[in-house]
mmCIF file of the N, C-alpha and C atoms, coordinates in Angstrom:
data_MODEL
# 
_entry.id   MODEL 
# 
loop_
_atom_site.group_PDB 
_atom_site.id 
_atom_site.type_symbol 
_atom_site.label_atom_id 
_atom_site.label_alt_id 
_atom_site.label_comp_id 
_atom_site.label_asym_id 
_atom_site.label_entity_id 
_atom_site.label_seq_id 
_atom_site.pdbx_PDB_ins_code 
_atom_site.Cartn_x 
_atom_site.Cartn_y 
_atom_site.Cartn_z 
_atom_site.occupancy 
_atom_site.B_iso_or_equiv 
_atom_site.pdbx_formal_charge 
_atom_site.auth_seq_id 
_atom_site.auth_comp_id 
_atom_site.auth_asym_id 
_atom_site.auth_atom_id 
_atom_site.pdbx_PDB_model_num 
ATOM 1   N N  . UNK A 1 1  ? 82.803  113.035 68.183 1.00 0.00 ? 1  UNK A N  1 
ATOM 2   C CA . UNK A 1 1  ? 83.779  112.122 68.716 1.00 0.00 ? 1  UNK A CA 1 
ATOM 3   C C  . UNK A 1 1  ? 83.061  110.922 69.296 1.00 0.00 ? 1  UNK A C  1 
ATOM 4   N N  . UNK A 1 2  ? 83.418  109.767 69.246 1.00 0.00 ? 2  UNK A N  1 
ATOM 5   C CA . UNK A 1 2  ? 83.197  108.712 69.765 1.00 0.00 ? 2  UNK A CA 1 
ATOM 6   C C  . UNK A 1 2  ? 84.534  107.943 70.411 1.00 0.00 ? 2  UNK A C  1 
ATOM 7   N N  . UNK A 1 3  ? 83.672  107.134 71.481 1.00 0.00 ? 3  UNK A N  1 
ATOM 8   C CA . UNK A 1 3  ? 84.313  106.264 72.782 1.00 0.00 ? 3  UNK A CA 1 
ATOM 9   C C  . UNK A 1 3  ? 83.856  105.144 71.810 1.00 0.00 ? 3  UNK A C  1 
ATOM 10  N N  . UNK A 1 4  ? 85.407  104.230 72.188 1.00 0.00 ? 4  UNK A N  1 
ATOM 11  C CA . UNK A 1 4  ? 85.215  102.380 71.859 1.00 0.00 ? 4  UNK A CA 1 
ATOM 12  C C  . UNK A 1 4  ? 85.132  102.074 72.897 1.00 0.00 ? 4  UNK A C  1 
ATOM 13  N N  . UNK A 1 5  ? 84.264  101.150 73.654 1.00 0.00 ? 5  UNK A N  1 
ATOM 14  C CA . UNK A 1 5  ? 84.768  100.712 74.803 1.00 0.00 ? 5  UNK A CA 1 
ATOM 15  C C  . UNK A 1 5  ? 83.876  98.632  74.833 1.00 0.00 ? 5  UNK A C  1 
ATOM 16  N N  . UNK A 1 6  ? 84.774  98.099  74.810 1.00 0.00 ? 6  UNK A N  1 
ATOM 17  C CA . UNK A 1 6  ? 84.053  96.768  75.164 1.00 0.00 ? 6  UNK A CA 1 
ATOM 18  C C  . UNK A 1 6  ? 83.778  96.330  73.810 1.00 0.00 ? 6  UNK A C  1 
ATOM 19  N N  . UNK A 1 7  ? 83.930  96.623  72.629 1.00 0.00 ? 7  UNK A N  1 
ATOM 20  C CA . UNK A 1 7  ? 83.422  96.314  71.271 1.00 0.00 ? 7  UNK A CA 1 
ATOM 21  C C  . UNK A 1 7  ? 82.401  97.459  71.158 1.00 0.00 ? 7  UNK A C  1 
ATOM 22  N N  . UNK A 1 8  ? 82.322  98.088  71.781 1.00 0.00 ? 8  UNK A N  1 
ATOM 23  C CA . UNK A 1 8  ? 80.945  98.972  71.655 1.00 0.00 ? 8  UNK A CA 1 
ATOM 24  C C  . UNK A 1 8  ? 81.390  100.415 71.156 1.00 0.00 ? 8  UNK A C  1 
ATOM 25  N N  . UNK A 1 9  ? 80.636  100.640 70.588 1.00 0.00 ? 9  UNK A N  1 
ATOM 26  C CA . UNK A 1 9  ? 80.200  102.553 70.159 1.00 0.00 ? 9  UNK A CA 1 
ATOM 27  C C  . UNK A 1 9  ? 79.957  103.453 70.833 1.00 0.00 ? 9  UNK A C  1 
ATOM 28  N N  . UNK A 1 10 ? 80.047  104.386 71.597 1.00 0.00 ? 10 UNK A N  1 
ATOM 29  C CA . UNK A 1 10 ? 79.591  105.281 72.870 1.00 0.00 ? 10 UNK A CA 1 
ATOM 30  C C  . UNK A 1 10 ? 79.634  106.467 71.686 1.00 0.00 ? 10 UNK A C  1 
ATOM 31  N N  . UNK A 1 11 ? 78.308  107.260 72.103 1.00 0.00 ? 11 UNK A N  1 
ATOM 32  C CA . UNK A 1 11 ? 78.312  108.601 71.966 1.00 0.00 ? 11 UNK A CA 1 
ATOM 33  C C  . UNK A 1 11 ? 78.946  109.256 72.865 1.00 0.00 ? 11 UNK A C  1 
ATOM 34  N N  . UNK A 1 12 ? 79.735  110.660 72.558 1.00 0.00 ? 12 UNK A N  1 
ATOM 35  C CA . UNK A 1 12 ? 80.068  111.510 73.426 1.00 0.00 ? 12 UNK A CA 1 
ATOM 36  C C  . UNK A 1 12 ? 79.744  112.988 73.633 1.00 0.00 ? 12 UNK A C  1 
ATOM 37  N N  . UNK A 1 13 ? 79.570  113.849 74.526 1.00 0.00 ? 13 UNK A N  1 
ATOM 38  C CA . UNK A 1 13 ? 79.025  115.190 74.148 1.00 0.00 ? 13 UNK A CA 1 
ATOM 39  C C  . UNK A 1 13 ? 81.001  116.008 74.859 1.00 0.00 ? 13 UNK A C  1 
ATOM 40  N N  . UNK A 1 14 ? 81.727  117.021 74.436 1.00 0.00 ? 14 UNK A N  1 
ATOM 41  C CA . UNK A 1 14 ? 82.562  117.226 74.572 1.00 0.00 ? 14 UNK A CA 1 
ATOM 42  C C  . UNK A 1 14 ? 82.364  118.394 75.912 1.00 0.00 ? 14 UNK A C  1 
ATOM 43  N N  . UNK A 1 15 ? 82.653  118.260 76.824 1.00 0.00 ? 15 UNK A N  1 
ATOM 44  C CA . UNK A 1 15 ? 82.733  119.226 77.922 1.00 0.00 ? 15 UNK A CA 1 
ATOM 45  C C  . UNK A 1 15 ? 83.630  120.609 78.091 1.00 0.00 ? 15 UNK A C  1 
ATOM 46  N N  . UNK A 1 16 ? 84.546  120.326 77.647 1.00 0.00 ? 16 UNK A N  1 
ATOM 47  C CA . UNK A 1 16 ? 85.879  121.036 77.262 1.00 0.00 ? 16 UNK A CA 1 
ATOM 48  C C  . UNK A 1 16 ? 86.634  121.108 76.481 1.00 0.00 ? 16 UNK A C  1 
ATOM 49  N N  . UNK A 1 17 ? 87.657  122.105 76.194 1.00 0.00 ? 17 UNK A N  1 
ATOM 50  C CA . UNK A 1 17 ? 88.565  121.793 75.368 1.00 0.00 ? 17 UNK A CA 1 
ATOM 51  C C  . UNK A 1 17 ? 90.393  122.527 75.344 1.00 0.00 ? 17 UNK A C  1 
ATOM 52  N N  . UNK A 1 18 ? 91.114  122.008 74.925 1.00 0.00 ? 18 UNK A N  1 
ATOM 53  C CA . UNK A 1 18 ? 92.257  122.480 75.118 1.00 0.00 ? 18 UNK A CA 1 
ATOM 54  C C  . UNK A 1 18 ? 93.266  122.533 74.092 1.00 0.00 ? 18 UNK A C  1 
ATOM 55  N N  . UNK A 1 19 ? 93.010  123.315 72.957 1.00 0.00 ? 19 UNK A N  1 
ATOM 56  C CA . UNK A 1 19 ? 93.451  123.577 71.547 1.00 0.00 ? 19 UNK A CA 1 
ATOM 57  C C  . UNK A 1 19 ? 95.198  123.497 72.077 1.00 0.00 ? 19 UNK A C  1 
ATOM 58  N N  . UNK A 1 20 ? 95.540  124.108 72.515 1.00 0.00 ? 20 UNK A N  1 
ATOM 59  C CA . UNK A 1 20 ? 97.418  124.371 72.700 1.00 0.00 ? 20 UNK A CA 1 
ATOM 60  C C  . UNK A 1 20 ? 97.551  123.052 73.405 1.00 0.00 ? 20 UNK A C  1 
ATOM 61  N N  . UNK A 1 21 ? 96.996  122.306 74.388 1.00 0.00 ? 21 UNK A N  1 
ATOM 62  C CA . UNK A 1 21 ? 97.633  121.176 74.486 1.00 0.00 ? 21 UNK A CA 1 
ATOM 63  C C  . UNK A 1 21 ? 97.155  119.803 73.842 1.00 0.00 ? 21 UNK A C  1 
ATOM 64  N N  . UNK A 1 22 ? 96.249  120.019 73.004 1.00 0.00 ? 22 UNK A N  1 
ATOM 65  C CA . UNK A 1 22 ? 95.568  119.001 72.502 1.00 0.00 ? 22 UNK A CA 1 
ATOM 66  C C  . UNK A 1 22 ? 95.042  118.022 73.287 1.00 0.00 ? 22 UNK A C  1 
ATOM 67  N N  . UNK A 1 23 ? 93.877  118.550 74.263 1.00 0.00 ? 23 UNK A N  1 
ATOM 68  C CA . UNK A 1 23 ? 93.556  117.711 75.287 1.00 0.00 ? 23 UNK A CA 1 
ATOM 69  C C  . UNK A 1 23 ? 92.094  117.953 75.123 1.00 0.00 ? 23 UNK A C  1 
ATOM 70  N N  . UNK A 1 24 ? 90.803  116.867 75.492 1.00 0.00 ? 24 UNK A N  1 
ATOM 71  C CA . UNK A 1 24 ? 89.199  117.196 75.699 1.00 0.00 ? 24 UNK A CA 1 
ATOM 72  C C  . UNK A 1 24 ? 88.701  116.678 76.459 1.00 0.00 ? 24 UNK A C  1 
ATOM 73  N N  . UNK A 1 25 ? 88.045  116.606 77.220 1.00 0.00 ? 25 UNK A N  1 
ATOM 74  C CA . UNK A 1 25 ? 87.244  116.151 78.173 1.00 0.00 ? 25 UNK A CA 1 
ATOM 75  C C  . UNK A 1 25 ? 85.350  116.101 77.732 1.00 0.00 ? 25 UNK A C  1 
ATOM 76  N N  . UNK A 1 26 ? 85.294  114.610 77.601 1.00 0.00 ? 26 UNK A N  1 
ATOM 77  C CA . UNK A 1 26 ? 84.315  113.884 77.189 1.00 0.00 ? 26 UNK A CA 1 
ATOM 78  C C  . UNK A 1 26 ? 83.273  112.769 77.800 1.00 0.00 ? 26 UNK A C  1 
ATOM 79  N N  . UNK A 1 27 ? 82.106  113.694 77.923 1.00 0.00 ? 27 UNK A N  1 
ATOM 80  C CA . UNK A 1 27 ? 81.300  112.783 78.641 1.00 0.00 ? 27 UNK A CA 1 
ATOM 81  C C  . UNK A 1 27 ? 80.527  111.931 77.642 1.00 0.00 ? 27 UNK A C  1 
ATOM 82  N N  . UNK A 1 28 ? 79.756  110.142 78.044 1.00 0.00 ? 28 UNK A N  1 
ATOM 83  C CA . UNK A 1 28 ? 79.852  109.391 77.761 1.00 0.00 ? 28 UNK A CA 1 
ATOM 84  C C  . UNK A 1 28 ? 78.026  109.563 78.309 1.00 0.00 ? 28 UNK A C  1 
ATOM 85  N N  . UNK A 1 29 ? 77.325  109.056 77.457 1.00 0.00 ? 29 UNK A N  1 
ATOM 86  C CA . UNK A 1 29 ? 76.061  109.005 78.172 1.00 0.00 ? 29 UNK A CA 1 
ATOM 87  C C  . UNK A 1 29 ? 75.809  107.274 79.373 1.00 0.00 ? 29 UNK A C  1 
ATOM 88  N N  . UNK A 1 30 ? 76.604  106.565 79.247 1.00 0.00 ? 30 UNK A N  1 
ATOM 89  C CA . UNK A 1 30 ? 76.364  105.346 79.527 1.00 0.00 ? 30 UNK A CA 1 
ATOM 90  C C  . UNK A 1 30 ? 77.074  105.127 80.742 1.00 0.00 ? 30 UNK A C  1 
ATOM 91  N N  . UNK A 1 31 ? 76.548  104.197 81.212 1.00 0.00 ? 31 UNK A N  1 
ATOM 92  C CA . UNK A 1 31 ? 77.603  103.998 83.096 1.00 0.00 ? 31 UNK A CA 1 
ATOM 93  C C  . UNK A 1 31 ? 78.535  103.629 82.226 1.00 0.00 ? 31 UNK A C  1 
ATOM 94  N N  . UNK A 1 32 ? 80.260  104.015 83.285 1.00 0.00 ? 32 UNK A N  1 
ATOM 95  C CA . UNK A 1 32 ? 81.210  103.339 82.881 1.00 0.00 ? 32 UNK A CA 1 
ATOM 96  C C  . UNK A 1 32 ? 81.941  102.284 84.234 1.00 0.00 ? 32 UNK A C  1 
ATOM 97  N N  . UNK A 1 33 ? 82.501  101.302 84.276 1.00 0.00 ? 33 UNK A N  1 
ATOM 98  C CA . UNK A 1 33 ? 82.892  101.111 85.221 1.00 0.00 ? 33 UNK A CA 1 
ATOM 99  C C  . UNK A 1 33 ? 83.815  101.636 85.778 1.00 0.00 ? 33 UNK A C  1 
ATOM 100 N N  . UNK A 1 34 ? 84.951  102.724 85.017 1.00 0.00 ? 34 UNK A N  1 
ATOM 101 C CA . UNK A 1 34 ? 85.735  102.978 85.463 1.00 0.00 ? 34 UNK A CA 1 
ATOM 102 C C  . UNK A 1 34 ? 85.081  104.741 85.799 1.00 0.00 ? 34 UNK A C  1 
ATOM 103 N N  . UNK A 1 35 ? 85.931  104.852 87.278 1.00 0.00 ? 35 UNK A N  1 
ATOM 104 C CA . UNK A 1 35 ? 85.478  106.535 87.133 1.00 0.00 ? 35 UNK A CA 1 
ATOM 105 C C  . UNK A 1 35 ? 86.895  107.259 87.448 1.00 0.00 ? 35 UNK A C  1 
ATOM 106 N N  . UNK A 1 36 ? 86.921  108.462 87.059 1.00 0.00 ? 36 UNK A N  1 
ATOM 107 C CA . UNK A 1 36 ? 88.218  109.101 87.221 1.00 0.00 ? 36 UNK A CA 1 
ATOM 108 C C  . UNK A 1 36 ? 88.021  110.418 87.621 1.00 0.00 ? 36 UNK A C  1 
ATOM 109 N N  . UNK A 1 37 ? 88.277  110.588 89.185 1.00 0.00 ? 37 UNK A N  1 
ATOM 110 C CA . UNK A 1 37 ? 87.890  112.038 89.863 1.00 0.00 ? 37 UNK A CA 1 
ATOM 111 C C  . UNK A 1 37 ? 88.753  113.552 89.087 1.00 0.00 ? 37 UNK A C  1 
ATOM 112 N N  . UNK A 1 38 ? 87.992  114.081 88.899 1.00 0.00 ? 38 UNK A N  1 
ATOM 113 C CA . UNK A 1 38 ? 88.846  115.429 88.741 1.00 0.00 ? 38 UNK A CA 1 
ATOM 114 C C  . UNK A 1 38 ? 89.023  116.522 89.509 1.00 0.00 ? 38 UNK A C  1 
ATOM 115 N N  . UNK A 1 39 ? 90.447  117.352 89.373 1.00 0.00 ? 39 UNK A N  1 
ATOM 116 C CA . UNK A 1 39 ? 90.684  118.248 90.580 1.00 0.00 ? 39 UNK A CA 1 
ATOM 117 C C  . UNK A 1 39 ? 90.630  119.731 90.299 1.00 0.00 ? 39 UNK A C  1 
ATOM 118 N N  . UNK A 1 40 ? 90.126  120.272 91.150 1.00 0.00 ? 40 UNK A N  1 
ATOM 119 C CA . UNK A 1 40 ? 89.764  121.720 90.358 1.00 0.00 ? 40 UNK A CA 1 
ATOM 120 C C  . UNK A 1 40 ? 91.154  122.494 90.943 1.00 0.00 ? 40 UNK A C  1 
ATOM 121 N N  . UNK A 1 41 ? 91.983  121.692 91.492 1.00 0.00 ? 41 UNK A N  1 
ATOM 122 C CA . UNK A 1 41 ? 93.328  122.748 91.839 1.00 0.00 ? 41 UNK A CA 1 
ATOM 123 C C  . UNK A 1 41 ? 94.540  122.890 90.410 1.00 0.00 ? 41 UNK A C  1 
ATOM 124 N N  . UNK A 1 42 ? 95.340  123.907 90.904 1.00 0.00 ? 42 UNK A N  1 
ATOM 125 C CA . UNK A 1 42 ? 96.148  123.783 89.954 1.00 0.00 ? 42 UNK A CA 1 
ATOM 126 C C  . UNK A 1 42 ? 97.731  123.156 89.534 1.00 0.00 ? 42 UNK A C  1 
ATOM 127 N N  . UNK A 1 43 ? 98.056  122.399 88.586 1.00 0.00 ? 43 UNK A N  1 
ATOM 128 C CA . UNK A 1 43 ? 99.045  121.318 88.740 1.00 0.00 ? 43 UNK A CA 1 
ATOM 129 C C  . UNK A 1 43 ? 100.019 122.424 89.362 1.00 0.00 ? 43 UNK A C  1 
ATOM 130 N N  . UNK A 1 44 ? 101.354 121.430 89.866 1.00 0.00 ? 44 UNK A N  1 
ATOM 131 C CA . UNK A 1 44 ? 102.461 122.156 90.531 1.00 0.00 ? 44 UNK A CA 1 
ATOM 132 C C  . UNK A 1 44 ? 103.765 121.380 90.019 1.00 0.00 ? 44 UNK A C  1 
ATOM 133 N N  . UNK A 1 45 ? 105.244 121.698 90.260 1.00 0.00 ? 45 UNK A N  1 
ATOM 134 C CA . UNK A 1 45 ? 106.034 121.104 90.037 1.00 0.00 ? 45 UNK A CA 1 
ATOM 135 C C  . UNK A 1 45 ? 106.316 119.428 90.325 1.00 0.00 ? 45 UNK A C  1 
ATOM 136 N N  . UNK A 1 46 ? 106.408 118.342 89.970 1.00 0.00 ? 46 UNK A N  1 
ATOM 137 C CA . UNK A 1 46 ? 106.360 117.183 90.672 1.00 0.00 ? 46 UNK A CA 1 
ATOM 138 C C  . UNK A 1 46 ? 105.165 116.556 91.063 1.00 0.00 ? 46 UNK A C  1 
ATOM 139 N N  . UNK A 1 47 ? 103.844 116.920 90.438 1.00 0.00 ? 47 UNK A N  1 
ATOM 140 C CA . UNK A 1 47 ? 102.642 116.904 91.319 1.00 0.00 ? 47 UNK A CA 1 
ATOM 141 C C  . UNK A 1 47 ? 102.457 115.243 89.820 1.00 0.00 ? 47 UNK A C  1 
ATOM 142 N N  . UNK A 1 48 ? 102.131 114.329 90.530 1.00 0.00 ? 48 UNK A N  1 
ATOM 143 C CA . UNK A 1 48 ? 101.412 113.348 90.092 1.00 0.00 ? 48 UNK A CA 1 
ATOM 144 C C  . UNK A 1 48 ? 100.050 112.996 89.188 1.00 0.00 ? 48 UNK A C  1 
ATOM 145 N N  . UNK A 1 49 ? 100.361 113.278 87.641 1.00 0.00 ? 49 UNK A N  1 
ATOM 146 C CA . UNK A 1 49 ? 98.968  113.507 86.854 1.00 0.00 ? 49 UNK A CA 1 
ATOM 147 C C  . UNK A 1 49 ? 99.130  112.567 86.194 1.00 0.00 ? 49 UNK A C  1 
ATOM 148 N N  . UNK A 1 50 ? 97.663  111.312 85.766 1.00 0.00 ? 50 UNK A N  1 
ATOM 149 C CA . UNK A 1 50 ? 97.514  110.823 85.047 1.00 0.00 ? 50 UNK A CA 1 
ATOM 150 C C  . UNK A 1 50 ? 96.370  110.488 83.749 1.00 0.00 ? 50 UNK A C  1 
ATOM 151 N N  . UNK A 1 51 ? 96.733  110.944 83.067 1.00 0.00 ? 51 UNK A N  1 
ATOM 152 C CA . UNK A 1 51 ? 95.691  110.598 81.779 1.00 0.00 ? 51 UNK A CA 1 
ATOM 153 C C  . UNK A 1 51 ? 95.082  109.146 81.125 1.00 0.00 ? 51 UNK A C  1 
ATOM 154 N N  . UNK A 1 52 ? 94.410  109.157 81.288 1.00 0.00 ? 52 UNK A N  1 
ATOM 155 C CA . UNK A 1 52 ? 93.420  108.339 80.444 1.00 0.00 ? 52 UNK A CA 1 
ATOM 156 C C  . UNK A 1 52 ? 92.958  108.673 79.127 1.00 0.00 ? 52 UNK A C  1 
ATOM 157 N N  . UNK A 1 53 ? 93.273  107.609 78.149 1.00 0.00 ? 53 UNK A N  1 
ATOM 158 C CA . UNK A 1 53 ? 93.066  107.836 76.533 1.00 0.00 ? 53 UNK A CA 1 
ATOM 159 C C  . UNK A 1 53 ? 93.037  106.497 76.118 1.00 0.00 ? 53 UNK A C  1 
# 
């Protein structure tokens, strides 16, 4: 898998994966400017989640 970011090519190595919801989590070898904390709790009814893609 590869990241576009800026006109650019990023390698990625895949951290995770989530076949039934079609979801992966992908690290990027390169600084990014953007960072996006993750929560090791578990979602709840009404609870505020946002994805990045």
């Amino acid at each position: 898998m590869k990241v576009h970011s800026k006109g650019e090519i990023l390698r990625t190595v895949k951290i995770a994966e989530d076949e039934l919801n079609d979801l992966a989590l992908l690290k990027v070898s390169e600084p990014t400017s953007h960072i996006f904390a993750l929560s090791d709790e578990n979602p709840y009814m009404l609870k505020n989640i946002i994805v990045a893609g």
